[in-house]
C-alpha positions, 0 to 999 in steps of 0.5 A: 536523469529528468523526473519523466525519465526516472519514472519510466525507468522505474519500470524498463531500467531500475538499475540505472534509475534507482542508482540515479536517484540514490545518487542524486535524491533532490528534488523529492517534491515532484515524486511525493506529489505524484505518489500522493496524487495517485493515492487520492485518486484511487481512495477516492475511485474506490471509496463508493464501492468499499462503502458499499461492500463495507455497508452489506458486512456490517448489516449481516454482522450479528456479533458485532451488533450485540458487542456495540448496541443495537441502538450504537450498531443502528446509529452506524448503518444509518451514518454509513447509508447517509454520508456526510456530503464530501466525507469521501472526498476529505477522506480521499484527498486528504486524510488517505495522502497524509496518512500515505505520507506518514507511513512512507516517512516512517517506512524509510526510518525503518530501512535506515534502521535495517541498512546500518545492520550491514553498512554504515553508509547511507542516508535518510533522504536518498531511501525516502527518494528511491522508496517512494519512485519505486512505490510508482510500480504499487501505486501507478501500475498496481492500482491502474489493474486494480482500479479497472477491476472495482470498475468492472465488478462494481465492487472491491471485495475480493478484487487483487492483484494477490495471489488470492487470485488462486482462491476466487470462493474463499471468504475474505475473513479466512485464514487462507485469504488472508495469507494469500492477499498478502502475497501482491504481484505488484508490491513483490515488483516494486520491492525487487525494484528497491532492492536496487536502490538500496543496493546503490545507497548502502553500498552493498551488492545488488544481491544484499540490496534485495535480501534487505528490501524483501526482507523489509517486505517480509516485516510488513506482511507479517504486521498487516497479518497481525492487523487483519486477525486482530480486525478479524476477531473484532468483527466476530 
């Protein structure tokens, strides 16, 4: 398959396209630039939106005020309404790409690590290849839908594509808005997809490619779940 032909049968063939790239996972280059790209773009859409939303929270925030100072938490807000010239574009186009690219180096780590409790097959640069095409379901589809919701609400808090849709009034702090954010229409899609890939990498049936890959879901909710409750009792 040519690059243009894996990419859209990620969305319309992933059986086929994921053994395809399991089979044959060079060159990776052209996919890592485009799942990188996309990122930076989105970060760098959304950037003066959540400074926004971010800024509104943090003014209101009282225990946050008295656990850093007022002259620390005053400090902050100043720094917050008066950016840095091209901080958000630092942030956006590089310092959220490097970030991408670490976590989708050690994601791959940890599916290797998961696919040799039930095979001895596979290798490191195949799961890297079929997990970053597959991440083009998040990254291209997923943030395209959610890139059009910050633009027509001028804001990112409480725009998903999770099923914290259910709960359109719940606080973004509550338990249950956590729960639900977590639960994305678009990651379930794109770890279905993967599952193929793994499948096809490890030798195991479809059916044990996509226990493991939503499985690994399962492991990454549960780790942002942590995260979000530790951020949650840091900000009072």
């Amino acid at each position: 398959m040519t690059f243009p032909s894996r990419i859209q049968g990620v969305f319309f063939n992933p059986a086929a396209t994921m053994t395809d790239i399991a089979q044959r996972p060079k060159p990776i280059a052209a996919i890592l630039i485009l799942v990188l790209a996309l990122t930076a773009v989105f970060s760098f859409v959304a950037a003066p939106y959540a400074a926004k939303d971010g800024l509104e929270i943090l003014k209101d925030n009282v225990k946050m005020k008295e656990r850093l100072g007022a002259e620390r938490f005053d400090k902050m807000i100043a720094n917050m309404e008066n950016p840095k010239p091209g901080a958000a574009a630092i942030r956006s186009f590089l310092v959220s790409p490097v970030f991408t690219a670490v976590i989708f180096a050690i994601q791959a780590l940890f599916l290797l690590i998961l696919g040799r409790m039930v095979s001895s097959e596979g290798a490191y640069l195949p799961i890297l290849s079929v997990l970053l095409y597959a991440s083009l379901v998040n990254g291209l589809m997923g943030n395209a839908v959610r890139t059009f919701l910050i633009l027509s609400r001028k804001s990112v808090m409480q725009t998903t594509t999770s099923l914290a849709l259910l709960a359109p009034t719940a606080d973004i702090t509550s338990t249950a808005y956590i729960l639900l954010s977590q639960i994305d229409l678009f990651q379930l899609w794109m770890f279905g997809v993967l599952g193929y890939g793994l499948s096809a990498i490890f030798k195991i049936p479809v059916k044990k490619g996509l226990i493991l890959s939503y499985a690994f879901w399962a492991l990454k909710v549960g780790f942002s779940i942590a995260l979000s409750f530790l951020g949650k009792s840091f900000m009072g």
